[in-house]
C-alpha positions in Angstrom: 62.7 18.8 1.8 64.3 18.2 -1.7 65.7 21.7 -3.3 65.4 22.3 -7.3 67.6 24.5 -9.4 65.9 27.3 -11.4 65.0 25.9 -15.0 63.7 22.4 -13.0 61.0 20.1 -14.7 58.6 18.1 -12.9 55.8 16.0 -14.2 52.7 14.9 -12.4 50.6 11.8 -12.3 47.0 11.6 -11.7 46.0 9.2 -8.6 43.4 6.5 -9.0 39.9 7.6 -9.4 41.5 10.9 -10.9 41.7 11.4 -14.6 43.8 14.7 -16.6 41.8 18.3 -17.2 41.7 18.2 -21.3 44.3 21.6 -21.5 45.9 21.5 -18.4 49.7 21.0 -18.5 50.7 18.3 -15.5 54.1 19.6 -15.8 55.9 22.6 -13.9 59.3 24.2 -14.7 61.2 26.2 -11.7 61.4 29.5 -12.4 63.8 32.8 -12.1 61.6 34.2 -9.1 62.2 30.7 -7.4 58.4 29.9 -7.9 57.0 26.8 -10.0 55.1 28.0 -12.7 51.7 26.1 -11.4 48.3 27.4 -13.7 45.6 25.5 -11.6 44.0 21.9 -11.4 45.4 19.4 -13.6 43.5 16.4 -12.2 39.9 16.1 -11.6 37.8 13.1 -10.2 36.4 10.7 -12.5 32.4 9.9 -12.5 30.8 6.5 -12.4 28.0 5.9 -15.0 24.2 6.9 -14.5 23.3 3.4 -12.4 20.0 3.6 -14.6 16.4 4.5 -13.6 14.5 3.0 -10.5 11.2 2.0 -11.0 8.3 2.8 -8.6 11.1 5.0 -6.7 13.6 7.9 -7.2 17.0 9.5 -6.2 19.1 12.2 -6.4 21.7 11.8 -9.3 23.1 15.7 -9.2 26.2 13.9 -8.3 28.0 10.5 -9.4 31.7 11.9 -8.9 34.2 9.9 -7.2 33.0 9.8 -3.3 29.9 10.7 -3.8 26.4 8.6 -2.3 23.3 7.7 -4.2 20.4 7.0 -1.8 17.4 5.2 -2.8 13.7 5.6 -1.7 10.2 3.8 -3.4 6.7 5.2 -4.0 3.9 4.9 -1.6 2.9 1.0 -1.9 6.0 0.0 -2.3 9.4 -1.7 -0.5 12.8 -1.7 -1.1 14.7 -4.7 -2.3 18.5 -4.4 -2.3 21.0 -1.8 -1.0 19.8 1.3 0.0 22.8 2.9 -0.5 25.9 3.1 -2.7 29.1 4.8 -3.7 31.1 5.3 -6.0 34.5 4.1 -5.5 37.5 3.3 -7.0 37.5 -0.2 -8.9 39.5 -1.9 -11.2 41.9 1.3 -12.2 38.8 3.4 -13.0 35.4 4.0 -10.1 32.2 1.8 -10.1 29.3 1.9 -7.9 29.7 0.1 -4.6 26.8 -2.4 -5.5 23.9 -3.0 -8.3 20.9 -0.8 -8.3 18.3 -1.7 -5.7 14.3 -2.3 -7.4 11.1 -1.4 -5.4 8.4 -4.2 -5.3 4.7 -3.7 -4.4 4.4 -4.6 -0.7 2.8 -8.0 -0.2 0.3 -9.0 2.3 -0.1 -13.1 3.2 -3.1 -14.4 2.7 -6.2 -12.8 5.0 -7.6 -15.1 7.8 -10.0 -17.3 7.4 -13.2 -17.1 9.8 -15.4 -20.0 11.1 -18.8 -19.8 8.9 -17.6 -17.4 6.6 -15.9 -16.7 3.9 -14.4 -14.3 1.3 -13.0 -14.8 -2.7 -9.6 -15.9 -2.8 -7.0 -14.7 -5.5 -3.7 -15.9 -6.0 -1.7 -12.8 -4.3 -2.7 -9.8 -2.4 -0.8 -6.7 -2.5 -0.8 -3.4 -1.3 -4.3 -2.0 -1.4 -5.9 -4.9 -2.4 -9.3 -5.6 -0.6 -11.2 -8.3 0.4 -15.1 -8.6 1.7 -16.0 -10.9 3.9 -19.5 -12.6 3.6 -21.6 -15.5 5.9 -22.4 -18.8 5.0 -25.7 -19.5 4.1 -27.8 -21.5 6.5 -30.3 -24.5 6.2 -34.3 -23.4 5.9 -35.8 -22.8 9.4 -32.6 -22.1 10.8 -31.1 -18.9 12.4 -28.9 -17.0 10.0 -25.0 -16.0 10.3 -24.5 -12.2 11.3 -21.7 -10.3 10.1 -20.1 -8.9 13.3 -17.9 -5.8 12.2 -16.4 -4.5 8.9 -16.7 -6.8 6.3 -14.0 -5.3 4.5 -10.3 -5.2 5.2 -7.7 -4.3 3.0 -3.8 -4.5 2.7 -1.4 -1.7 3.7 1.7 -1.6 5.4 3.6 -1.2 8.8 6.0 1.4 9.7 8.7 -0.7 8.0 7.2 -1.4 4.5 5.9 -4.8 5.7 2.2 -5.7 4.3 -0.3 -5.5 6.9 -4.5 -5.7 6.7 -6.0 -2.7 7.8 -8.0 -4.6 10.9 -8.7 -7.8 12.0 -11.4 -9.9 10.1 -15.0 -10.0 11.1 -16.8 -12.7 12.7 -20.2 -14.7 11.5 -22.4 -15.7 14.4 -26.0 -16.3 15.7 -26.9 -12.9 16.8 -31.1 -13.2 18.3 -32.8 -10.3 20.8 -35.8 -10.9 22.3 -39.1 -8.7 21.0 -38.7 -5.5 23.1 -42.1 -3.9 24.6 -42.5 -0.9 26.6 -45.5 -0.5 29.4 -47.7 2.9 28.2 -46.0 3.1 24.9 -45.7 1.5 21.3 -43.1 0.7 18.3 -43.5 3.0 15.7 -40.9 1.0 13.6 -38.6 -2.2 13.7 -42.1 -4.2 14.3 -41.4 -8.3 13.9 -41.5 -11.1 16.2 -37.3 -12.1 15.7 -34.3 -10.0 16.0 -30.8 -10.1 14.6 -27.8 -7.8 14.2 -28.2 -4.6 14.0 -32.4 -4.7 13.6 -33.7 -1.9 15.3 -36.7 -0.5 16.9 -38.2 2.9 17.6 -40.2 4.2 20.3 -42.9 6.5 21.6 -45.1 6.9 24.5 -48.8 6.6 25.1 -50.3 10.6 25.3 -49.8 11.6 29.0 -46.2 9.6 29.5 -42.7 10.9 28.1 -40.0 8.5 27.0 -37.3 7.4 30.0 -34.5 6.4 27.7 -33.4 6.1 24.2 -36.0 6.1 21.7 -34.4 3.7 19.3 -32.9 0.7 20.5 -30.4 -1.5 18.2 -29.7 -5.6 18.3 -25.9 -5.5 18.9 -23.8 -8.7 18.4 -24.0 -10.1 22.4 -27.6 -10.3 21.7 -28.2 -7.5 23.8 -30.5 -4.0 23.1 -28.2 -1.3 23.0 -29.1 1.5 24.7 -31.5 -0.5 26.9 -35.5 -0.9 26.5 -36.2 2.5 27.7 -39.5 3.2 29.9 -42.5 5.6 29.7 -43.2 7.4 32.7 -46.7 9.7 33.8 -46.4 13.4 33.4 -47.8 15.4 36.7 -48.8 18.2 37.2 -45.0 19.4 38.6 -43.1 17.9 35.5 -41.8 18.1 32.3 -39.8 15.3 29.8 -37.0 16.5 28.9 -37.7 18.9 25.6 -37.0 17.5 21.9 -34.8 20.1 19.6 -34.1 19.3 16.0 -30.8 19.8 15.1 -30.2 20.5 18.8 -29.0 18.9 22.2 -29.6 19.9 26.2 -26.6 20.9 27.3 -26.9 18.8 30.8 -29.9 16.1 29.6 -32.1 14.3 32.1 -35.3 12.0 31.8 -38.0 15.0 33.0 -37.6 18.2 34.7 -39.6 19.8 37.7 -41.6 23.1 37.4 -39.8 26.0 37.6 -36.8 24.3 36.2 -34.6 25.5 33.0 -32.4 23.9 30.5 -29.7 25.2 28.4 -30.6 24.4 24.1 -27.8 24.4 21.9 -27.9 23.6 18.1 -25.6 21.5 16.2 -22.3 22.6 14.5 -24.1 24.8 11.2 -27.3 25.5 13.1 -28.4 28.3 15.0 -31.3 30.0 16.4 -33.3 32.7 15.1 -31.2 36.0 15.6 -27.9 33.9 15.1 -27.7 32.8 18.8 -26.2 28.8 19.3 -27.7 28.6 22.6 -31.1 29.6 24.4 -32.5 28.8 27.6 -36.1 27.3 28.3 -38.2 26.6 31.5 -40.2 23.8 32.6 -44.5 25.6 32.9 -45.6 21.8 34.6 -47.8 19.6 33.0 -45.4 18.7 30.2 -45.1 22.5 29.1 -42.5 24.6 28.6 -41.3 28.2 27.6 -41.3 28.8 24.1 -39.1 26.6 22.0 -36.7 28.0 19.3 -36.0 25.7 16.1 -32.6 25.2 15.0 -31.8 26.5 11.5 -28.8 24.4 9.6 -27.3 25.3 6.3 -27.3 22.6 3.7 -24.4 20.8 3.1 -26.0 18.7 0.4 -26.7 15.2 0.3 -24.2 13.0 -1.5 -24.1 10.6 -4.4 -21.9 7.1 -5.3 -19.2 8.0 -6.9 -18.1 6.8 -10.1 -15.8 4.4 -10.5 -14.5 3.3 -14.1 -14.1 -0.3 -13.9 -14.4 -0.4 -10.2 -17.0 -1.0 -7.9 -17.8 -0.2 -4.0 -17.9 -3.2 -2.1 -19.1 -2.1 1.2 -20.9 0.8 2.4 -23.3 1.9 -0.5 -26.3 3.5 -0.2 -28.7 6.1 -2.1 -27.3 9.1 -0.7 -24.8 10.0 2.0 -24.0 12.2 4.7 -21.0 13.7 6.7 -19.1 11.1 8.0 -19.9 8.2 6.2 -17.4 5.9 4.1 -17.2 3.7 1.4 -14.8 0.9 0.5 -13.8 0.5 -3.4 -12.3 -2.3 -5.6 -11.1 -2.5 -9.0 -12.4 -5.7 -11.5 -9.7 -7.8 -12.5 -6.9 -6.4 -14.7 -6.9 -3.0 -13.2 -4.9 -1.3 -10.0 -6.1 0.8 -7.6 -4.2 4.2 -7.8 -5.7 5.9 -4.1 -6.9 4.8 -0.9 -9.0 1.7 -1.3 -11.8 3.4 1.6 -12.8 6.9 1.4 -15.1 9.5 3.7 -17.9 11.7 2.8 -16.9 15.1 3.7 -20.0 16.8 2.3 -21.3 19.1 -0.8 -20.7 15.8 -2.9 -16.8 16.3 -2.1 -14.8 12.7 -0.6 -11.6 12.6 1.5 -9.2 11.1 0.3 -10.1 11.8 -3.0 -11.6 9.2 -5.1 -9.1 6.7 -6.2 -9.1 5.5 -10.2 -8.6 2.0 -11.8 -5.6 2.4 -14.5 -4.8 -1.0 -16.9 -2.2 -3.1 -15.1 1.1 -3.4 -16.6 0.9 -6.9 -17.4 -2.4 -5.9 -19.7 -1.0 -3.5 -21.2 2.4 -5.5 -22.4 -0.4 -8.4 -23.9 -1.9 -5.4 -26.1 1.3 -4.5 -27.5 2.5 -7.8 -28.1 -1.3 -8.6 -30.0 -0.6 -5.0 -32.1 3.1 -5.8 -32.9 1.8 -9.6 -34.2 -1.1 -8.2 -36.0 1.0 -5.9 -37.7 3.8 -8.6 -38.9 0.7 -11.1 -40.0 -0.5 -7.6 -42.2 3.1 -7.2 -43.7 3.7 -10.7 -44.5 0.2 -11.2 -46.4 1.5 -7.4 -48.1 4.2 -9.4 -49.4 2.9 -12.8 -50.5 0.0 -11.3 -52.4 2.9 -8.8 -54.5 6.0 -10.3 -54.2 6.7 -14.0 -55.3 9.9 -16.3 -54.5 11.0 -16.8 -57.8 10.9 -12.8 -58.4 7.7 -12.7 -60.7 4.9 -10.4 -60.0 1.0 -9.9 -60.7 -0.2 -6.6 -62.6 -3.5 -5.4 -61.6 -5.9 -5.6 -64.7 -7.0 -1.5 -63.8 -3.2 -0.8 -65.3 -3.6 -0.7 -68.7 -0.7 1.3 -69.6 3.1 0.3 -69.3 4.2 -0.8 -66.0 8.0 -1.0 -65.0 9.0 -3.7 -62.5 11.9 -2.5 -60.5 11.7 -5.1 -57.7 13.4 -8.3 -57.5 15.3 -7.8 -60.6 18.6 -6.7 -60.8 19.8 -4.2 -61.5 21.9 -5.0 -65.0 19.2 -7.1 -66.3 15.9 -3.9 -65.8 13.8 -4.0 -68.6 10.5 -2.6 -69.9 7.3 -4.5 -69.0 4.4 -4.0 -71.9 0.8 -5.1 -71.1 -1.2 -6.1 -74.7 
């Protein structure tokens, strides 16, 4: 350890990365108590520049001293292209930033598959949100038509690590033909037609003195297949009872037909109840297709719900006149515009969606072309301005409403101004 005498001088030197406190003194002087007169922080860390603002993502720039970490995230939609973290450090006699800011591209999605005997509009990229529909190819006269078999719209998202992704796989266009269902003792009240393709369907009832076995609407599903099956009609006897029909209700343990003496538990649907405010009640089979006394189900409305409307945007898949709980709706925007929300949205009821309805701003691109049209108009305006005042060769044009003295002022100089007189 090096001693100093009293009445010592030392100076100090800032380290790299470390710059002087304006007013601090780097010097101390050894004093008569043996103590070096030291009056605080003389050096204080230097700061790299603001790296500049990231587009389509953010940061946290409270702090760009010497050591400290800038770490970089992007908006929903988007992926991160370069570092995702930097420091600043010490460089070149002075501190810098580790590396370059980072920039944060719409996620991409390749091109959507292609499906045998179908097809869907191509565009030159698809990016995050994007949406394509899917549609059949038409077929000669007298021959069986394509089906659509599943969504027929799929659009692009992303994976867990920012990489584009379509929402589900693509449908599939195919012959889809069931066979003309008929039921012994009953009838078709609707669905009537001699051919059946995907998703025709066709409802049921029995002849008076039979009750339905089965579902009482049947659907063409993509196998070819009725889905439930063709259901039955069976006789009522004297000892049974089909199973009892509640609107805006269900059997709590359901079965075909019930024996005399038999009960059933009723219960209404979420929002209903029975008279009194009771959600279940319980009913017994009388024989010959009668039973107790049977309570209606009383639902509050939750409204019925409209399209909603989308400023220059459309839906491309799952419109209809009105809605209820539980259905969706898939929505584009025309060309030139980006969708800001979730391409496909739910009904939720009272006219309310979930997410909430997306909108269709002016791309970026658009917008830069109207500038660029304004800014050209605006320099064609200035240079007509001055061709129809200002000549070359400095003369000038008086309009003939001045019929006093005008003074010219422009494009002569200064030392040679003189006094214009009209006659």
């Amino acid at each position: 350890m090096q001693n100093f005498p009293v009445g010592s001088r030392i100076s100090f030197t800032c380290r790299p990365g470390y710059m002087n406190v304006p007013g601090m003194s780097r010097t101390w002087t050894c004093g008569d108590d043996l103590q070096w007169s030291s009056e605080g922080v003389f050096c204080k860390a230097r700061k790299c520049t603001y790296p500049g603002d990231l587009e389509n993502g953010y940061f946290d720039p409270t702090n760009l001293s010497l050591g400290s970490k800038l770490t970089f995230s992007c908006n929903e939609g988007y992926r991160l292209r370069g570092k995702e973290e930097i420091s600043c450090i010490i460089k070149g006699g002075g501190v810098d930033w580790s590396g370059l800011l980072p920039y944060c591209e719409k996620i991409p999605c390749e091109p959507p598959p292609r499906i045998a005997n179908g097809e869907y509009e191509e565009r030159e990229s698809y990016v995050y949100q994007s949406s394509v529909t899917y549609r059949c190819l038409d077929v000669p006269s007298g021959s069986d038509p394509f089906s659509l078999i599943g969504p027929s719209t799929i659009h692009c998202t992303a994976d867990a690590h920012s990489n584009g992704v379509w929402s589900g796989p693509p449908p599939e266009c195919r012959v889809v033909k069931c066979e003309d269902p008929s039921v012994e003792n009953g009838r078709k009240t609707s669905g009537f037609g001699n051919s059946y393709t995907y998703k025709n369907s066709v409802v049921f009832e029995c002849f008076l003195g039979y009750f339905l076995v089965g579902a009482e609407v049947i659907t063409c599903e993509e196998n070819s297949n009725w889905v439930p099956p063709i259901p039955t009609c069976e006789k009522i006897t004297a000892d049974t009872c089909p199973a009892p029909k509640i609107p805006n209700g269900v059997l709590v343990s359901s079965k075909p037909s019930y024996g005399k003496g038999e009960s059933v538990q009723l219960r209404c649907n979420a929002g209903c109840s029975f008279p009194g405010g009771s959600a279940e009640v319980t009913v017994t089979c009388q024989g010959q297709g009668s039973w107790t006394a049977l309570p209606s189900c009383a639902c509050e409305s939750e409204g019925s719900g409209s399209t909603p409307v989308i400023s220059h945007g459309r839906v491309t898949a799952g419109q209809k006149p009105s809605y209820s709980v539980g259905d969706s709706i898939t929505i584009e925007c025309y060309s030139g515009y980006t969708l800001h929300g979730e391409a496909q949205i739910q009904y939720i009821g009272n006219n309310q969606w979930e997410p909430a309805v997306p909108t269709c701003q002016l791309s970026g691109y658009i917008i830069a072309i109207i500038c660029l049209i304004v800014v050209i108009v605006m320099l064609l305006a200035a240079f007509w301005i001055y061709k129809k005042f200002f000549s070359q060769n400095g003369s000038y044009t008086v309009d003939e409403s001045c019929k006093e003295i005008c003074i010219l002022k422009t494009n002569v100089p200064a030392e040679m101004e003189e006094t214009a007189q009209m006659n």
